[in-house]
N, C-alpha and C positions, 0 to 999 in steps of 0.2 A: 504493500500500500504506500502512497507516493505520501510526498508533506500536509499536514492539516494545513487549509486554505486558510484559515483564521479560528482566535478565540476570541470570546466578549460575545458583543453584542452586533447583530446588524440590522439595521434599518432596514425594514420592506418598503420602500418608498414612495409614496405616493407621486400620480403623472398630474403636476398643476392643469386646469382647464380655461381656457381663454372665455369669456360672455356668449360667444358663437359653439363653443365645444373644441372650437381646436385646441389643441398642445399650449399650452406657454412656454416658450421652449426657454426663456428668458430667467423666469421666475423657479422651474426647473432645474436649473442651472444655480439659481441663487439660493433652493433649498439643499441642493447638495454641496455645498460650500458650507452650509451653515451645519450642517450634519459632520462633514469631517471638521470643521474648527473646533465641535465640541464633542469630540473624541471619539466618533463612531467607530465599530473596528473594524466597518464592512457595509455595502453598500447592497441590495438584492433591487436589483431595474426589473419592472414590467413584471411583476407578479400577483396575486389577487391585488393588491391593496393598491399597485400600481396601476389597476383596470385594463390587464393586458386583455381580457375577456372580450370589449369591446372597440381595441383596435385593428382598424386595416393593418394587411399584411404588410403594407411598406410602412406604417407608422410605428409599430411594433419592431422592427428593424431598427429606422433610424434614432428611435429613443433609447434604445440599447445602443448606438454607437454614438449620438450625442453623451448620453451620462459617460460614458468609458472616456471619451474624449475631454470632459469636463473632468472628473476625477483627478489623468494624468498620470495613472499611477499611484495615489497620494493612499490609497485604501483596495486591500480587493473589491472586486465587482463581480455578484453571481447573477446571469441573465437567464430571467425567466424566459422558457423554450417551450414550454408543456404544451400537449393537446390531446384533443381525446383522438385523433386522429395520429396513428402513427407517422405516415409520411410527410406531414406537415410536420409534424416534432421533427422530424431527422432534419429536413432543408431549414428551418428557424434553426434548431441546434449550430448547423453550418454556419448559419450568418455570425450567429452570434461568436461562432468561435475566429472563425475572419477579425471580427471588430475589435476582437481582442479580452473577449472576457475572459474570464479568470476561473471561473465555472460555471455552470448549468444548474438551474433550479426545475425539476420535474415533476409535474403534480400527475397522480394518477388520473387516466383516463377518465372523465366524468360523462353522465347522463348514461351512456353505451354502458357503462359498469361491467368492463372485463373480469374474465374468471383469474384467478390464481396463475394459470399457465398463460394464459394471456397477457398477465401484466409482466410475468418473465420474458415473453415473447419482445411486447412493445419496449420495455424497459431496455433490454438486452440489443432489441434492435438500434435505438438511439445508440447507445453507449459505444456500437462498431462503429460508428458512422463517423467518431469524430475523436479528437487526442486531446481533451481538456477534462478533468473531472467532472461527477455530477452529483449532486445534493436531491436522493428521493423526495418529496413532500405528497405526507399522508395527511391528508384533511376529509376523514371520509362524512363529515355533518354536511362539508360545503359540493362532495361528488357522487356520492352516497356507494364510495368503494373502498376498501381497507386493504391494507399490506399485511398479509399471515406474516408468522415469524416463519414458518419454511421458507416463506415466498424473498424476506429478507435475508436470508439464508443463502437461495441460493443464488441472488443478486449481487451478494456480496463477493461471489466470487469471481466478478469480472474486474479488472482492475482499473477502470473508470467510473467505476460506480463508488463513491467514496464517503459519502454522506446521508443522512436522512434530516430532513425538518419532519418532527413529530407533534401533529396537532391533533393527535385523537383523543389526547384526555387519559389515555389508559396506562400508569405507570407501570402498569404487571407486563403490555406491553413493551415498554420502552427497558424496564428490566432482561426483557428478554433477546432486543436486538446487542444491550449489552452482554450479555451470557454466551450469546452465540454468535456472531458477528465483529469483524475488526471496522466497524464503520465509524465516522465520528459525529455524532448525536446531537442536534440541536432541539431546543425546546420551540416550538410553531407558539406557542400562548405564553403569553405576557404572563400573567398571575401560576404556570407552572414553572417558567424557569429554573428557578431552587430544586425544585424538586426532582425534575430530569438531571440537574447537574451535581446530585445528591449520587444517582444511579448514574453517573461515567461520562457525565453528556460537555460537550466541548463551549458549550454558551445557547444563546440565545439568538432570533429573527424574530427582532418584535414589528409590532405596529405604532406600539405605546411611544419609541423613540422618534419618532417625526417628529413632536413636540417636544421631549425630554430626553431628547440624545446623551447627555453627558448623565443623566440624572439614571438611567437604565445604563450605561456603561459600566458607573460605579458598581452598583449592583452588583452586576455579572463580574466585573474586574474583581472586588474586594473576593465574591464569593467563592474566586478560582485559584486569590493568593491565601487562600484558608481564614481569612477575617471574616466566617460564620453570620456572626452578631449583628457584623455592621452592615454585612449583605441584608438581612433579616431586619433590617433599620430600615432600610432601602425601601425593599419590597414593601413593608409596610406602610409606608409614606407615600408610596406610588400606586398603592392595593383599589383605592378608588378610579386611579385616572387609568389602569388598565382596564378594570369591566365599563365606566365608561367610554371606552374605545370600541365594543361592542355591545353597546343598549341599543342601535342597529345593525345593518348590513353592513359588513365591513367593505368598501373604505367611506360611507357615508359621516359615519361619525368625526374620523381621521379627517378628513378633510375642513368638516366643518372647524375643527378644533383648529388646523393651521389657518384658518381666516381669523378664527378669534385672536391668534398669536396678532396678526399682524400679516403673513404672508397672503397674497392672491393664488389659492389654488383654486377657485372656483368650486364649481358642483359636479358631482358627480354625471357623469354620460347615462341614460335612460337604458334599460329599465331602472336603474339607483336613482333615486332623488332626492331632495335634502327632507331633513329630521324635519317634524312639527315644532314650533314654539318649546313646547312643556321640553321638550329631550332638549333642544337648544340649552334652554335656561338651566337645567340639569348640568350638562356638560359645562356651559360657563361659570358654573357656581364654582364644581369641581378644580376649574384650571384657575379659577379666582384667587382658591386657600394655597395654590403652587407659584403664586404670583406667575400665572404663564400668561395673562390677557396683554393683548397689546405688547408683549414683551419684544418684538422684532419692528416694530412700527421705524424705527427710526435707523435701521440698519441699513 
């Protein structure tokens, strides 16, 4: 198995949206700036939270090679490639390893809900196709399909296959890719973090860090140099502004939360729309006691 791509924390990053729905490609550029200045340890472009779901296949392309571009080098960059379609996974995979990404983020096949052997297949088929490693991501609430531990088993033994983002909730799981598997383990949910990196797991792909980048780094950082406690401070402190990050569809909440900061990400692309009032005032109360509101206005 080749080098861990990163530890800590990384940002799923959300695709700002222009009044029209285009890109901001501007303001994109300025949120990922503001992400590595306060210490992100890792960048994931174009994955759920980044609304890769509803972009064209050339926009999906060129914002996985603007952010790579904008970085510099300065952070890894994992480019979300996923689909429920294999051949489409393999040619996005391509682009993305062209542009220079650093790795592959791959969500299981959704809606079609392939079998076990099937997700070997499709899994396996990406991974020939291309010489960059790839980060599994199991979210089976959001595709309604899960990764067995055989199935991670026997994935693991391709040697591009190098990682999992685990969002199932299930520690008996994630104990179990640790037990049998040399994969390096990330937590997909904010409020389990600690706890995946309790059973062996290398850090964290939050959502929660688009607003609290530094403040989810510590986190994960302290929790990895054995400062338990302080991590456990952390998480606590931060224990609200993760489930508010999901009192909707993710990335509706995400988004709205970086307008509150101060940044133009706009709204989300249809079918996502924005929160009611009552969740608004929710969420801005929450970022109020973190002093987050307005907190980039003047950047």
């Amino acid at each position: 198995m080749s080098k861990t791509i990163f530890t800590g924390c990384a940002t799923a990053i959300a695709t700002p949206m222009n009044s029209d729905g285009s890109i901001n490609y501007e303001e994109f550029g300025r949120l990922i700036d503001y992400q590595i200045a306060h210490k992100i340890d890792a960048l994931v472009i174009c994955g759920t939270t980044g609304e890769s779901a509803t972009m064209t296949d050339e926009e999906h392309i060129e914002v996985i090679k603007y952010g790579i571009k904008r970085v510099n080098g300065r952070v890894p960059v994992i480019a979300g490639a996923g689909s429920n379609d294999t051949a489409y996974a393999v040619e996005l995979s391509k682009e993305a390893e062209k542009a220079g990404a650093d790795m592959l983020l791959h969500v299981t096949p959704y809606y079609n809900k392939a079998s076990q052997r099937g997700l070997v297949k499709h899994f396996t088929a990406v991974a020939d196709a291309v010489n960059i490693p790839i980060m599994l991501y199991n979210v089976p609430s959001r595709t309604g399909c899960n990764i067995a531990a055989d199935t991670y088993a026997e994935l693991a033994k391709h040697p591009n296959i190098q990682a999992v983002k685990e969002a199932s909730g299930n520690m008996s799981a994630v104990m179990s890719i640790a037990a049998n598997t040399d994969l390096d383990i990330y937590s997909g949910n904010d409020d389990e973090a600690l706890c995946v990196m309790a059973l062996g797991g290398k850090g964290l792909v939050s959502v929660t860090s688009n607003v609290a980048p530094e403040e989810k780094h510590n986190e994960i950082s302290l929790y990895l140099e054995g400062k338990r406690e302080e991590a456990l401070e952390w998480a606590k402190k931060l224990y609200a502004l993760d489930r508010a990050m999901f009192m909707d569809v993710n990335p509706i909440p995400v988004k709205e939360a970086l307008n509150i900061m101060g940044f133009k990400a706009g709204e989300c692309r249809l079918p996502l729309c924005s929160m009611n009032d009552e969740m608004t005032a929710k969420l801005r109360k929450v970022m109020e006691e973190l002093s987050l509101v307005n907190l980039v206005q003047n950047i």
